[in-house]
DRENLOZA-356082 format. One record per residue (C-alpha): x, y, z. Coordinates in Angstrom, 2 decimals, decimal comma. Layout:
! residues N
{px = X | py = Y | pz = Z}
...
! end
This chain:
! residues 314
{px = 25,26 | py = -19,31 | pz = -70,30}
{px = 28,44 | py = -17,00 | pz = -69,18}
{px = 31,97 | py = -16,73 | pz = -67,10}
{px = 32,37 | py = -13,09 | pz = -67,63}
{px = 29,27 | py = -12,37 | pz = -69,17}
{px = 25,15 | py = -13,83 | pz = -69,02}
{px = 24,58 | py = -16,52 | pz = -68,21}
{px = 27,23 | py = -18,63 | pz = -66,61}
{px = 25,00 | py = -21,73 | pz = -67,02}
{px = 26,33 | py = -25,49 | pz = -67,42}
{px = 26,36 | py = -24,57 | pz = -71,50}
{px = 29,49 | py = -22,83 | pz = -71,02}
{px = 30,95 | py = -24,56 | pz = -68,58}
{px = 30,48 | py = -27,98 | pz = -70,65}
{px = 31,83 | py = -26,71 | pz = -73,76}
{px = 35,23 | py = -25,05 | pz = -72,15}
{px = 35,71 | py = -28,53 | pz = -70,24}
{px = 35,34 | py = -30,39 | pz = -73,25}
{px = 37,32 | py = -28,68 | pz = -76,09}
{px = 40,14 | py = -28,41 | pz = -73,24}
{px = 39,74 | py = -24,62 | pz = -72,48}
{px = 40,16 | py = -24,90 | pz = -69,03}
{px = 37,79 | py = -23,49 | pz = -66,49}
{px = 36,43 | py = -19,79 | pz = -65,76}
{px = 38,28 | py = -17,78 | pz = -63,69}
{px = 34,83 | py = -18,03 | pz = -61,14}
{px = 35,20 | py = -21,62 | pz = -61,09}
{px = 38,71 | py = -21,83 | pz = -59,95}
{px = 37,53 | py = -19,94 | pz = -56,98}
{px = 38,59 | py = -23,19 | pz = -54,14}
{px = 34,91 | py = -24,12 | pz = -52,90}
{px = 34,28 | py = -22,78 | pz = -49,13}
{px = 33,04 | py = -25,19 | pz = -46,35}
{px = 30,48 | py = -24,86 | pz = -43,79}
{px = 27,54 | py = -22,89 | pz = -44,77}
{px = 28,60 | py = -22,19 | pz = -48,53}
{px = 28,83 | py = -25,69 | pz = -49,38}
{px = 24,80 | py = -25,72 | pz = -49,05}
{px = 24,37 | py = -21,62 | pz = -49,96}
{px = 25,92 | py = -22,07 | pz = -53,65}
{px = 23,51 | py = -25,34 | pz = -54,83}
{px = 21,08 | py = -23,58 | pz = -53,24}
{px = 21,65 | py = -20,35 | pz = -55,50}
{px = 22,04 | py = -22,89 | pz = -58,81}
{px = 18,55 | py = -24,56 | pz = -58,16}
{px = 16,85 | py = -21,05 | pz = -56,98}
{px = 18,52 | py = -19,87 | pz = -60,23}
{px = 16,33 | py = -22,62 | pz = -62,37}
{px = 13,29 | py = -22,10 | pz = -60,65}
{px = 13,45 | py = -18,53 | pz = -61,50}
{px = 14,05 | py = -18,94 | pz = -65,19}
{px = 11,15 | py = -21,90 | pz = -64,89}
{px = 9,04 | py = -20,11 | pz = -63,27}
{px = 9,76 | py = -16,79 | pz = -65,51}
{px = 8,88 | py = -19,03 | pz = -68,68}
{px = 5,77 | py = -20,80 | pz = -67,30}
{px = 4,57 | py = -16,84 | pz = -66,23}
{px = 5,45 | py = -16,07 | pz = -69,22}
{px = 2,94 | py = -18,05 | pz = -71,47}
{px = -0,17 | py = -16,17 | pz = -70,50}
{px = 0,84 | py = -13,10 | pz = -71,27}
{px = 1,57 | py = -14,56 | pz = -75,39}
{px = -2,36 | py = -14,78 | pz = -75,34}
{px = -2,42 | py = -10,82 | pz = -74,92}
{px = 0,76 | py = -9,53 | pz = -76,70}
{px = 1,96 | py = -12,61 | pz = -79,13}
{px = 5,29 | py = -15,09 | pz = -78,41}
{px = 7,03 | py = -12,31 | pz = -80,23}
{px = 5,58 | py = -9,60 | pz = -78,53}
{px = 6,52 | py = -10,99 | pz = -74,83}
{px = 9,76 | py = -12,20 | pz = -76,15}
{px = 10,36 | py = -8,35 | pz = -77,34}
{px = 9,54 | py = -6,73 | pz = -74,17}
{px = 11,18 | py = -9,02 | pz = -72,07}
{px = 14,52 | py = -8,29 | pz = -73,85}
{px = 13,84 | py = -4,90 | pz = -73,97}
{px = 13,22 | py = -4,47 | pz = -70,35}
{px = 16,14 | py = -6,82 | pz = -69,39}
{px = 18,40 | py = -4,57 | pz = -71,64}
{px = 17,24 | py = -1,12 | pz = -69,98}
{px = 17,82 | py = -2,67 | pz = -66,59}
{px = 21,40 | py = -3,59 | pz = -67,70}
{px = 22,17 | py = -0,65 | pz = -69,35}
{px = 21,21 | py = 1,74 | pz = -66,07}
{px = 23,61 | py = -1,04 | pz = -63,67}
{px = 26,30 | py = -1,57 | pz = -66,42}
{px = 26,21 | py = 1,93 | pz = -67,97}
{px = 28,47 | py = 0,34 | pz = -70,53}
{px = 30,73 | py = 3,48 | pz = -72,99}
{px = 29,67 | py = 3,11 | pz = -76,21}
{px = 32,20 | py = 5,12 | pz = -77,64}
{px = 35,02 | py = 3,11 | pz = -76,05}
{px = 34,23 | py = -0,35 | pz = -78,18}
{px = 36,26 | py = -1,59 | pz = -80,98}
{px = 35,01 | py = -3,24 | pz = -83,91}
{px = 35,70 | py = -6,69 | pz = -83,34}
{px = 33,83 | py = -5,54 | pz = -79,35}
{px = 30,43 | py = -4,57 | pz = -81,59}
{px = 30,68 | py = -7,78 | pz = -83,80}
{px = 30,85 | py = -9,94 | pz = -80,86}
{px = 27,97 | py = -8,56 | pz = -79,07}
{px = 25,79 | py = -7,83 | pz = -82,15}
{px = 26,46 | py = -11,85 | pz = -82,85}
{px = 25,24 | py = -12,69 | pz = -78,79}
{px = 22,24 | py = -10,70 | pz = -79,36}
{px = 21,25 | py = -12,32 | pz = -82,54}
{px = 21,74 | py = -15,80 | pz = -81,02}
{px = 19,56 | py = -14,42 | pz = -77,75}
{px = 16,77 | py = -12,90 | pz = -80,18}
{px = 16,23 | py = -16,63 | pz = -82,08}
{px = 16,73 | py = -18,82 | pz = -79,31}
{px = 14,00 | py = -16,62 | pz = -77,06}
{px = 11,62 | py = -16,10 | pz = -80,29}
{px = 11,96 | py = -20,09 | pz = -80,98}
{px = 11,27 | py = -20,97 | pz = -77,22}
{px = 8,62 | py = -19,08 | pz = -77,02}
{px = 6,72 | py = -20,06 | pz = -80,09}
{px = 7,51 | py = -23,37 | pz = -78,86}
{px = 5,53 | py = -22,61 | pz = -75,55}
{px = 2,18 | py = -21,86 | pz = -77,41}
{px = 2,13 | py = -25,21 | pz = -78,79}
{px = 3,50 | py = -27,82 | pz = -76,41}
{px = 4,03 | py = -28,21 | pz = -72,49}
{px = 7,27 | py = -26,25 | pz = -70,90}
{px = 8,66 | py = -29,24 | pz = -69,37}
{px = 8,94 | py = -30,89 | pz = -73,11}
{px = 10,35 | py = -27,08 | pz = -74,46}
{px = 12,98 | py = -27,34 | pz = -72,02}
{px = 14,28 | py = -30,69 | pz = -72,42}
{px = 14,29 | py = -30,28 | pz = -76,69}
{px = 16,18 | py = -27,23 | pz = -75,85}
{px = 18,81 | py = -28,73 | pz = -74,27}
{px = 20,03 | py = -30,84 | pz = -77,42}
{px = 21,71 | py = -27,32 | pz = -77,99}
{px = 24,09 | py = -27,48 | pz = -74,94}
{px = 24,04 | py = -31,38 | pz = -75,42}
{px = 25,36 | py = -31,25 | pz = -79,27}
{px = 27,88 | py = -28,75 | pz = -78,32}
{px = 29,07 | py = -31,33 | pz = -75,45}
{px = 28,81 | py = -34,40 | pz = -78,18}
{px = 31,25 | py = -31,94 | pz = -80,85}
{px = 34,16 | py = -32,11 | pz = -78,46}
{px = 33,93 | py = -35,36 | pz = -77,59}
{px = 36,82 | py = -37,58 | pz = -78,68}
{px = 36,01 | py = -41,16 | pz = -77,67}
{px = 33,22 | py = -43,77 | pz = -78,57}
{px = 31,54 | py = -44,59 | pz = -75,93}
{px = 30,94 | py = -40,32 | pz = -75,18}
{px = 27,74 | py = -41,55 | pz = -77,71}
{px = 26,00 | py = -42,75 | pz = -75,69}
{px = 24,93 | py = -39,24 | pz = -73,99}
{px = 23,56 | py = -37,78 | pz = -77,25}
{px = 22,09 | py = -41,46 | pz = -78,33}
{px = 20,23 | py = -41,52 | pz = -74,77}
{px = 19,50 | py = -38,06 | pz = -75,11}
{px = 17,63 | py = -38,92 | pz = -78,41}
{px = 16,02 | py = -41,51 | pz = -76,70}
{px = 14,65 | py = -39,53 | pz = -74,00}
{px = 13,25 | py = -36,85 | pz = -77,07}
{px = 11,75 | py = -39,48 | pz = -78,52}
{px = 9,65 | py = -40,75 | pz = -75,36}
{px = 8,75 | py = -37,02 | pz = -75,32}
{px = 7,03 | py = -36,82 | pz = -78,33}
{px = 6,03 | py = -40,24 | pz = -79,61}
{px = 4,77 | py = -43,64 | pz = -78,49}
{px = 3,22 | py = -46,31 | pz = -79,45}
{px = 0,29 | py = -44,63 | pz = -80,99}
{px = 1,66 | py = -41,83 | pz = -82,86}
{px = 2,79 | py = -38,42 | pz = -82,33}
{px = 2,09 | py = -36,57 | pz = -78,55}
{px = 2,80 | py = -33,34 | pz = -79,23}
{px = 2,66 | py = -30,57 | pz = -82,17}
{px = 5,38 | py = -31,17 | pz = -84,33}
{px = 5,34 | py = -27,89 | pz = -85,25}
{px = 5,71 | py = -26,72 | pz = -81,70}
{px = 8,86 | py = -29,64 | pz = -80,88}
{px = 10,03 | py = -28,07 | pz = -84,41}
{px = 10,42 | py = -24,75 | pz = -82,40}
{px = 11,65 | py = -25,97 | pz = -79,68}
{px = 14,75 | py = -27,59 | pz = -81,43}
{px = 15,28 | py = -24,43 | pz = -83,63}
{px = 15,52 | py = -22,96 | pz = -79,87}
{px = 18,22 | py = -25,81 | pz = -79,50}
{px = 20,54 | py = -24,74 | pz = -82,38}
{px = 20,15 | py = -21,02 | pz = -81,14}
{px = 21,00 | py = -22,03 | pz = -77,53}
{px = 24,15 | py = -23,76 | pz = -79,59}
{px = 25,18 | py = -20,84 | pz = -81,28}
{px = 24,65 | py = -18,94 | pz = -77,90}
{px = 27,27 | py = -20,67 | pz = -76,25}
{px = 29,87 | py = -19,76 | pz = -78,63}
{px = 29,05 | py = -16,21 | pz = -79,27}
{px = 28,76 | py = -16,19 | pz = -75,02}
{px = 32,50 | py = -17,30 | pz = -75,18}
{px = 33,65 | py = -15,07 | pz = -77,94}
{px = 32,04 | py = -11,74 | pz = -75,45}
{px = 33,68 | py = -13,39 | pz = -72,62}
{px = 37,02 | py = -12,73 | pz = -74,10}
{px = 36,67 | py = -9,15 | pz = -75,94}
{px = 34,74 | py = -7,98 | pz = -72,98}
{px = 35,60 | py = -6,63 | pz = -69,64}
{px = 32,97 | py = -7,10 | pz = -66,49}
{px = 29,33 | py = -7,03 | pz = -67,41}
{px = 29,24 | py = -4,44 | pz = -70,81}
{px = 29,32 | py = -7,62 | pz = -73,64}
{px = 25,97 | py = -8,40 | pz = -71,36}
{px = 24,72 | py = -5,04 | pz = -71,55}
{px = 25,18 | py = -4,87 | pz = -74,80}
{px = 24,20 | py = -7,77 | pz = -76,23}
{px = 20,35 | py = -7,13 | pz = -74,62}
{px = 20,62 | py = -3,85 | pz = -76,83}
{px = 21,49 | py = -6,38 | pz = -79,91}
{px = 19,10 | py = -8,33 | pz = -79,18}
{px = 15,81 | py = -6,18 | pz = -78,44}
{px = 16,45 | py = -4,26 | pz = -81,94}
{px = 16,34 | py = -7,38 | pz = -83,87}
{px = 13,21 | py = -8,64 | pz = -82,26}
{px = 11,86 | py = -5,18 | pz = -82,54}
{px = 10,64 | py = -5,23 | pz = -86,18}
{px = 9,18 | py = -8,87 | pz = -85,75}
{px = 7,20 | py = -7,85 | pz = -82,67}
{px = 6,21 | py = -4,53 | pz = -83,23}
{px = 3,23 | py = -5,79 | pz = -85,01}
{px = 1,95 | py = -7,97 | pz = -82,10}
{px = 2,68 | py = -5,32 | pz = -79,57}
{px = 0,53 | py = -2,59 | pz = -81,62}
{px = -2,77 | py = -1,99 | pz = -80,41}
{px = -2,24 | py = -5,00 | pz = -77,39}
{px = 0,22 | py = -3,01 | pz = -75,28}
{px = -1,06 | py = -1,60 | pz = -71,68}
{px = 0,34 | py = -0,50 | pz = -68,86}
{px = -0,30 | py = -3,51 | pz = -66,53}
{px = 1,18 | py = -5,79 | pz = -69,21}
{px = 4,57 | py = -3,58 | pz = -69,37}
{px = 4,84 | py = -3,95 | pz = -65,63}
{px = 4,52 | py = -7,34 | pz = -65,81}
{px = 7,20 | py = -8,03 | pz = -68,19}
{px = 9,26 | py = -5,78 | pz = -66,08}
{px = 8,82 | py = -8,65 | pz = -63,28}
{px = 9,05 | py = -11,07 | pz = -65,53}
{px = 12,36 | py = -9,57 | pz = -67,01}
{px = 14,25 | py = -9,39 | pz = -63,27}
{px = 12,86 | py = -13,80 | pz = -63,39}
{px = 14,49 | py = -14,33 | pz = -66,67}
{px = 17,38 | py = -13,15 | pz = -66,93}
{px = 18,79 | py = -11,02 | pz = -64,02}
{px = 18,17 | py = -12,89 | pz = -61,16}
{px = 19,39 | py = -15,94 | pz = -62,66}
{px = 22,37 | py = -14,23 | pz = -63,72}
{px = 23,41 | py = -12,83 | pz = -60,07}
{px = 22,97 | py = -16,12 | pz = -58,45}
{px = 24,44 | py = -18,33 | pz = -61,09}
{px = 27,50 | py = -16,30 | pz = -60,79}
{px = 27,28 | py = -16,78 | pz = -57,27}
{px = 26,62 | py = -20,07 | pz = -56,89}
{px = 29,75 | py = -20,59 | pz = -59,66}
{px = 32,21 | py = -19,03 | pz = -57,08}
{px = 31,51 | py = -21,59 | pz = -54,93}
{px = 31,44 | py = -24,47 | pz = -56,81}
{px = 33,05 | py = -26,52 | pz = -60,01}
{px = 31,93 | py = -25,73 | pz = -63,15}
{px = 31,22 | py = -30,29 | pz = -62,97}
{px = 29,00 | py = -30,01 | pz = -59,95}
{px = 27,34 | py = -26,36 | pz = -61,57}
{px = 26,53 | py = -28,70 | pz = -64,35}
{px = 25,82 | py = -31,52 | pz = -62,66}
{px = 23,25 | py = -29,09 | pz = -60,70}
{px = 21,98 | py = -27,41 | pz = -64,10}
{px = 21,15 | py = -30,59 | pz = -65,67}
{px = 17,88 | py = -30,83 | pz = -63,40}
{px = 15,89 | py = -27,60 | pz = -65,29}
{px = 14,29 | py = -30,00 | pz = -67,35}
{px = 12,56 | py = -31,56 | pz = -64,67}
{px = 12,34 | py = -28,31 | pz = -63,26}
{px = 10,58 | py = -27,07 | pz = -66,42}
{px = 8,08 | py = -30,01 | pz = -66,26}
{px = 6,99 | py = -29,56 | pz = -62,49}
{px = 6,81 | py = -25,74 | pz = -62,75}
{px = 4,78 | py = -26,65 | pz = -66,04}
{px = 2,29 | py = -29,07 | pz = -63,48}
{px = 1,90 | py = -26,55 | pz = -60,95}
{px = 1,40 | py = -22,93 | pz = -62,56}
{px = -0,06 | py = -24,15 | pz = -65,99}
{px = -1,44 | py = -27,66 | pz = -64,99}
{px = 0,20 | py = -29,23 | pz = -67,78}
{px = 0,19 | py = -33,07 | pz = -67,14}
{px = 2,90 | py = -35,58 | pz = -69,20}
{px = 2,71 | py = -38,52 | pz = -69,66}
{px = 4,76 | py = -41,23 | pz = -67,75}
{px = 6,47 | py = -42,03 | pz = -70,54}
{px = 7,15 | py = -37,74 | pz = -71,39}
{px = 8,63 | py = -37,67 | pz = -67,48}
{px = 11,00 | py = -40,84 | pz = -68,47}
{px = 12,06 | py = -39,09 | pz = -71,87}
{px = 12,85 | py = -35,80 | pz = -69,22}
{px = 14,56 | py = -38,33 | pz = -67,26}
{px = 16,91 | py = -39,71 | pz = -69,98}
{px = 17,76 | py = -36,02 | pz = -71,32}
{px = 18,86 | py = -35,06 | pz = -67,72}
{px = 20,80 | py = -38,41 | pz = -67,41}
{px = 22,43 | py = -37,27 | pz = -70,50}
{px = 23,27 | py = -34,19 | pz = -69,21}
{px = 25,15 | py = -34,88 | pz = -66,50}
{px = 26,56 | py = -38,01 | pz = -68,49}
{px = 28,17 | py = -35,20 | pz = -70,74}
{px = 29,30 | py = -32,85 | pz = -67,87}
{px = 30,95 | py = -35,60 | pz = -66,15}
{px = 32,49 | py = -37,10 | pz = -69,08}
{px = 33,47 | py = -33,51 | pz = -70,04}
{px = 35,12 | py = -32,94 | pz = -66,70}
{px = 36,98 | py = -36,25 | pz = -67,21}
{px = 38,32 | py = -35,52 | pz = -70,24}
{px = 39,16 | py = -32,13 | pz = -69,59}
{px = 41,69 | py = -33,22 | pz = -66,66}
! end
């Protein structure tokens, strides 16, 4: 989810490779041997643990303060932390600047709200494989030959194992609902990511954006964080805020120095599974063996898409 601003995740990376914008500037870095060639996947899988394991910590807390609620204090803690290391000047931003980040925070606040309402209803492992048909249809828009269906077609496949069989539905439709309205806003992420990548310098589109995006969640979770909100549950979030997003963000961008934005993706395209085992071990949420097949296809897909975006992008 950035190249010069949050997060530099395989989203971004996919969609420049396929419409033919070339790479990040972080990802032309030449790869370094020896130690870095196992330091930098070691950053990109450390970096989906942490936003697993951020999510699956996460779901408790909606019990006490609402999806809403956590979702609100998560982005406001994120965006004080930003603010006091960015310490962006407010008074040196142009119009089109504020547009661009107001636009990033919007498409954080829905895509965090919808993810987490998703979480109260069905496993994380299934929430984080229907998200990615957000990053996936943005990969399947650029693509310009036939056979580049057959990501999205096995990606639908895979949703499908996740949610129905042979004797009806296995999850909450409501909750899958959620977690594909999460989908389009992790879609309309990755553009508004790009557009702050370009009318930003350094980190202040990030900074800013978390500003965005905790004042429009403010209103909506306000009324779940009345009368729930203690002192040991705003510490928590404060953890839970350095998880998801600002560890992440450091070692993504690290690990993106060091590698291609096709073997970053190719790297990325595990979270699903990720999602599912963190799901098994912190929340003991068994799937299915046909649910871990359906992950299986959507991270086939994945890296079917970054591969075939790489291709096509040379």
């Amino acid at each position: 989810m950035t190249g010069a601003t949050w997060p530099a995740t395989w989203l971004e990376c996919v969609g420049s490779l396929i419409v033919g914008e070339g790479q990040s500037a972080a990802a032309q870095v030449r790869p370094a041997g020896g130690v870095n060639l196992l330091l930098a996947p070691a950053m990109a899988v450390t970096a989906m643990f942490s936003v697993q394991l951020g999510s699956g910590l996460s779901k408790p807390m909606m019990a006490e303060l609402g999806a809403i609620g956590t979702t609100t204090l998560r982005l406001a803690w994120a965006a004080v932390l930003l603010m006091l290391i960015v310490r962006p000047r407010l008074g040196r931003y142009d119009r089109r600047q504020w547009l661009a980040a107001l636009l990033l925070g919007l498409a954080m606040t829905a895509t965090a709200i919808f993810y987490f309402l998703s979480l109260q209803r069905i496993p994380l492992g299934l929430a984080s494989a229907i998200e990615f048909l957000g990053p996936l249809g943005i990969a399947a828009a650029g693509m310009r030959r036939w056979h580049h269906l057959a990501w999205p077609v096995l990606a639908a496949i895979g949703i499908a194992l996740l949610v129905h069989d042979n004797h009806g539905w296995t999850v909450d439709l409501a909750g899958a609902g959620f977690a594909l309205l999460a989908a389009g806003g992790w879609a309309s992420y990755i553009l508004a990511s790009k557009r702050v990548g370009r009318v930003f310098a350094g980190h202040d589109g990030l900074a800013m954006s978390f500003l965005f995006a905790t004042l429009a969640s403010l209103p909506f979770g306000y009324g779940e964080l009345a009368g729930h909100l203690s002192v040991a549950a705003v510490l928590q979030m404060a953890g839970l805020a350095i998880l998801v997003p600002l560890l992440p963000f450091a070692l993504e961008m690290s690990a993106l120095r060091r590698l291609s934005t096709r073997s970053f993706g190719v790297l990325m395209s595990a979270e699903p599974a990720i999602g599912a085992l963190i799901g098994l071990i912190v929340l003991g949420e068994f799937l299915s063996l046909l649910q871990w097949l359906g992950i299986a296809c959507v991270t086939a897909a994945s890296i079917g898409a970054v591969l075939e975006g790489g291709a096509e992008a040379h």
